[in-house]
N, C-alpha and C positions, 0 to 999 in steps of 0.2 A: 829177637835174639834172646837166649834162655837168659838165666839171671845165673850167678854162682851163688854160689852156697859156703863159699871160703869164707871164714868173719876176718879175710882182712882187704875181701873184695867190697866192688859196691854190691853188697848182697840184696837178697832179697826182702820185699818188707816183713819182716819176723818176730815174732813175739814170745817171749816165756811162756813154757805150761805153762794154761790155765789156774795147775794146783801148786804151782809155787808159791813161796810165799814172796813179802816184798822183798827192794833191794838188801836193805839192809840186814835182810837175813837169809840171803841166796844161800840154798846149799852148795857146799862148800864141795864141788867136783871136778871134775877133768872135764876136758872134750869126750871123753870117752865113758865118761858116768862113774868113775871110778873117783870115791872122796878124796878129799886132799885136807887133813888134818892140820898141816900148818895152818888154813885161814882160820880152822874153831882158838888156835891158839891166839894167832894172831887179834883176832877180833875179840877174844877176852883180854888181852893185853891192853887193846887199847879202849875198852870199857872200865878197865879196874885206872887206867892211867886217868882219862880224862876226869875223872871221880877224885885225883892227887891234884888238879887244880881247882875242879869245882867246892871241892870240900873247903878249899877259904873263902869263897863267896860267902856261902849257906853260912862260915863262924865269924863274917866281919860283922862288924855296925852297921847297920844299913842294908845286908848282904845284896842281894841284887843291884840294887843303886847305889854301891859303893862302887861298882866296877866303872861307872860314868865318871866319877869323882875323880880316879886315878889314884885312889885311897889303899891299892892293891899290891903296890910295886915290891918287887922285892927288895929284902933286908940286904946293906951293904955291910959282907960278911969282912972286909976289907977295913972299914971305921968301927966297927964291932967284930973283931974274930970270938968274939965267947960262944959257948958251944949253941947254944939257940940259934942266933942268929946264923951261924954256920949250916947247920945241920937243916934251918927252915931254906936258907937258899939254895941249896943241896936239891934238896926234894924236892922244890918248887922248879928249879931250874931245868930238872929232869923232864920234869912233867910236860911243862907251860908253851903250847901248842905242838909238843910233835908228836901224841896219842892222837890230839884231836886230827893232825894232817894224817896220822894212820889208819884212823876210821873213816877219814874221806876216801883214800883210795882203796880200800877195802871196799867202799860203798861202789865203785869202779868195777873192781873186779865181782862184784855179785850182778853187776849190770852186764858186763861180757857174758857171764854165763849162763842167764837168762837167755842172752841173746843166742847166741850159741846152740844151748837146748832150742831153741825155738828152731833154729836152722835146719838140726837132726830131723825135726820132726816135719819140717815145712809147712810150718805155720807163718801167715803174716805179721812182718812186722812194720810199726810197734803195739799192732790190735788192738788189745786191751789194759797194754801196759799203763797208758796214762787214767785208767781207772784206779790202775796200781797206785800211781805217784799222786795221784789225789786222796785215795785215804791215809797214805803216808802223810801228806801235809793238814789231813783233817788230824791226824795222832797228834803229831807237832802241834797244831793250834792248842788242842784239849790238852797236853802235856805243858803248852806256856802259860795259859792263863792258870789251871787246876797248881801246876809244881812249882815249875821252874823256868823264869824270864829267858836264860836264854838257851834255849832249845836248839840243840841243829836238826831236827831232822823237818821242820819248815823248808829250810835252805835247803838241804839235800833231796828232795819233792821235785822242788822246780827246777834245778841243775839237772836232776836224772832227767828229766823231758828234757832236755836240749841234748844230752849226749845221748840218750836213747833213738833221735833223732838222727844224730850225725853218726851212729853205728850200722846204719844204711846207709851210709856213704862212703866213698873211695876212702882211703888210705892216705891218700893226697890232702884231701880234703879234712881228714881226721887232724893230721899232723902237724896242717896249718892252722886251727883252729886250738889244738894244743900250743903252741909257741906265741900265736894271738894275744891266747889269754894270759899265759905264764908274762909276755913282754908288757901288757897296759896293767898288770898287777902291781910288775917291779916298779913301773913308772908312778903309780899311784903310793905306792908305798914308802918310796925316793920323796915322793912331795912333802909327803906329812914328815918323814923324818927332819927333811930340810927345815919346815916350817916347826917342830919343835925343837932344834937346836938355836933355829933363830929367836925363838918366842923369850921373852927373863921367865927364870925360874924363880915361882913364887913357893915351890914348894906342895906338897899334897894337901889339899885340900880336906878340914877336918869332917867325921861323917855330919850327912844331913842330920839334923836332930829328927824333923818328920818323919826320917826313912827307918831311922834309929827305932823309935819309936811304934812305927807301925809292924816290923815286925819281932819288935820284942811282945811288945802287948793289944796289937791288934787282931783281928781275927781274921779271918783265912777269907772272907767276902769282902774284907778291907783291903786285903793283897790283892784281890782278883780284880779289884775298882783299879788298883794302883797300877796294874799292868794294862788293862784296856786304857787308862789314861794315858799312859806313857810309850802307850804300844811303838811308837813309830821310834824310839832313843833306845825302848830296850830290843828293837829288830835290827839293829843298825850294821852289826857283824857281817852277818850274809849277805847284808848288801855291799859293803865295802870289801867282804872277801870273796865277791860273786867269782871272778877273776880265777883266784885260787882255787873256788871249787871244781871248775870246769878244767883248769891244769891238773890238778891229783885225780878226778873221776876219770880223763884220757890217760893220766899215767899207768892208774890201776887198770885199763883196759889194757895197755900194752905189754906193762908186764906181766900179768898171766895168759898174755896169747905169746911171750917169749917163753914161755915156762916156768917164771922164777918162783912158782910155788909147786912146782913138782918135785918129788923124791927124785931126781935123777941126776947124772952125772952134770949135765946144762943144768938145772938148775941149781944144784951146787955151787956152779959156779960164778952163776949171777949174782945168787946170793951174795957169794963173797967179797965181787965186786964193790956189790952193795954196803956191804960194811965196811969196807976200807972208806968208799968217796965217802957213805954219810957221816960215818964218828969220823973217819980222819980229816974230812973237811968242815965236817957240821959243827963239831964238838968245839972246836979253838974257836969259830966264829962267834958262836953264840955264847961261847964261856965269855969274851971280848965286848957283845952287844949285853950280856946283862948286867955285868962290871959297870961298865960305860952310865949307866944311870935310866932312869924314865925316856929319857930322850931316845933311847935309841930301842925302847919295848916294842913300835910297831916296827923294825927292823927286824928284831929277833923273832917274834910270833909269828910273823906274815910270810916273814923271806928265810931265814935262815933256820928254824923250826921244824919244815918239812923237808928237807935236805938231812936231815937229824933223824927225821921219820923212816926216811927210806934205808940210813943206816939200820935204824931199830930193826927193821923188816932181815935184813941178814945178818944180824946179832944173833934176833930170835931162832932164825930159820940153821943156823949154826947150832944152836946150842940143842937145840931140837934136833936136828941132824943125828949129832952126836950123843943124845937122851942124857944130857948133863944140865936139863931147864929144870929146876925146883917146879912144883907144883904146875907140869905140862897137863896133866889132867884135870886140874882144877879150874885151868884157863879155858881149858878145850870144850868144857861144859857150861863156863860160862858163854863161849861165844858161841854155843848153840842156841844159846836165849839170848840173845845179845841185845836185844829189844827192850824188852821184857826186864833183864838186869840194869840197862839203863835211864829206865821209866822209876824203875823199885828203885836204886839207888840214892836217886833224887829225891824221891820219897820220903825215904829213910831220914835222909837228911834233912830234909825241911819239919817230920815230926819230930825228930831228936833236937835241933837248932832252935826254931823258932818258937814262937810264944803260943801259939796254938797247940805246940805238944807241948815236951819238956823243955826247951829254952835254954838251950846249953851255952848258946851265944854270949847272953846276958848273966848265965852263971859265971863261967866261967872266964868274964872280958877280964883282958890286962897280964892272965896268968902265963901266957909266953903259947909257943908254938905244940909243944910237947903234947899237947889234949886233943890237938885239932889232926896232929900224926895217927896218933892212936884210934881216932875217930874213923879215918879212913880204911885204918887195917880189921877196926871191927864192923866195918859194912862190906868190906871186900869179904871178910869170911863170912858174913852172913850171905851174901851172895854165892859163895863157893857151896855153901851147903844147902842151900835151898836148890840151885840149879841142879847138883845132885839126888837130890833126895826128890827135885820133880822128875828129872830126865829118865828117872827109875823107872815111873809107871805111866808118862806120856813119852811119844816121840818130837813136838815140840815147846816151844816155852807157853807161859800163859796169852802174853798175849801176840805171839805166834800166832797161838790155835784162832785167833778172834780173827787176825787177820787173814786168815786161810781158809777158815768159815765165810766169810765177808765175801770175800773174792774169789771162792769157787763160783762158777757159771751155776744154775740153779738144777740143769740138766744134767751135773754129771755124779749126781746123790742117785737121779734114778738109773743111768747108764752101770 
């Protein structure tokens, strides 16, 4: 019997051009090859966001090993209403995992349209996709040890090979695999909350002095000792939110095969949808779960965070509708290099922060939140204008090109 060709059949085994690049920086088009500029926005949204939580690791004490400590929690704007502490739970609250659940499903939808492309073309899948999702996780390895401990796109590597997998598969099959994962998430995530409301509160733990230390005034082979030591405490994320990745990567599959990223009157109106559940449900939750204290942070990051994401997704897609997004172009160009921007970012941070470059950590400790804002807003525009000033005279980012180089077949330079 023939096989269909529908992606929401059990299609055939299908794979992305060859000259794609990987998931995470699928071009951003229709079924039909025609772009769709909401995801360059999107996907810069949620590279310039995840940079508004990651930027207090890179300025704590300890930075990467403070996040083990629980030394990270947000300021109770509530025992202190002064404008600092205000203003830092603000931003922080904004932030604190629903970019990251955005750039998961994002990661999703660059995997449908891989898949998709491949269909048009009748090519098997998933071919040589998992050569794809191996150098994806070889970047990630080189990006943990060389920058920054905790890296997603390790995790998002091996997730795409399971859902790369199950998008040869029925629909049936897809949707119970989605609610699988989303149901033993909740359950997982239910435990630990329970077991930190049970646990006494001792309070956050002050930082390591070692950790303190090593990256105020260590050097960058003493970080890289300190992450292959620790490797298995500082991977521990992906593993515990294995769950979630595999619910937001079927999400993003779904909803851009319902349209919710097309110009069109349907997707309009998913959008909208979108934005009423996620802010109107997400927002009181989690305003509720950060309130609430420590105890209830794997609650708000894990569960109620990404619910918060998929509002973002029809905020954005509204406001961009309507061409009333401040700086749509500046996004749009970052999430063309979207890679590339969040490799450099980290970078940025780690020379500016740590004691191998200028040590801003250790300059600047104690002085309040105000430095570490501004911090972020001059890497975001130094990202706005580099991705400009590159996308001028390449078509894609720097290290786009590496990986599109890399995984081109070696036959189709002389074709």
């Amino acid at each position: 019997m023939a096989h269909s060709t529908r992606p929401d059949a059990p299609g055939p085994r299908q794979t992305a051009p060859a000259t794609a690049t990987a998931t995470a920086t699928a071009t951003a088009t229709a079924a039909d090859g025609a772009r769709l500029p909401l995801l360059d926005v999107l996907r810069g949204a949620a590279i310039l966001g995840t940079l508004m939580t990651n930027v207090w690791i890179f300025t704590s004490p300890g930075s990467e090993w403070s996040v083990l400590q629980g030394s990270l929690h947000l300021p109770d704007p509530i025992a202190d209403p002064g404008p600092a502490s205000v203003a830092e739970f603000v931003f922080r609250f904004l932030a604190d995992g629903k970019f990251l659940s955005l750039l998961t499903i994002l990661f999703g939808v660059g995997l449908a349209i891989q898949y998709d492309s491949a269909a048009r073309r009748g090519q098997p899948w998933p071919g040589r996709y998992p050569r794809r999702a191996a150098f994806l996780f070889l970047e990630g390895t080189v990006h943990f040890l060389l920058v920054f401990a905790w890296d997603v796109l390790m995790g998002y590597a091996v997730t795409a090979l399971l859902v790369a997998w199950l998008l040869a598969r029925s629909e049936r099959v897809r949707r119970a695999a989605l609610w699988t994962a989303a149901a033993v998430h909740l359950a997982l995530v239910g435990l630990v909350t329970l077991g930190d409301l049970a646990r006494h509160d001792t309070g956050p733990e002050a930082p390591d002095p070692a950790a303190v230390r090593l990256y105020a005034d260590g050097g960058w082979a003493d970080q890289i000792g300190f992450r292959l030591d620790n490797a298995l405490a500082l991977r521990v994320e992906p593993v515990f939110s294995f769950g979630l990745l595999v619910f937001l990567f079927l999400l993003g599959v779904r909803l851009h095969r319902a349209g919710a990223f097309t110009a069109t009157a349907a997707g309009r109106r998913i959008r909208a949808r979108m934005a009423g559940w996620g802010l109107g449900l997400g927002m009181p939750l989690g305003t509720a779960a950060a309130l609430g204290g420590p105890d209830f942070f794997v609650l708000g990051r894990y569960a109620i965070a990404p619910l918060v994401a998929v509002g973002y997704i029809g905020l954005i897609g509204w406001a961009l509708d309507r061409r009333v997004l401040p700086g749509a172009g500046a996004l749009g160009n970052i999430g063309r290099t979207a890679l590339s921007a969040y490799v450099g970012q980290n970078l940025l941070c780690m020379l500016l922060c740590y004691g191998i470059g200028l040590g801003f950590t250790a300059r600047f400790a104690g002085t309040g939140p105000w430095w570490v804002m501004g911090l972020w807003a001059a890497v975001s525009l130094v990202l706005a204008a580099g991705s400009r000033l590159w996308l001028r005279r390449f078509p894609r980012g720097p290290l786009e090109s590496v990986q599109h180089w890399a995984l081109k077949p070696r036959g189709a330079a002389r074709r």
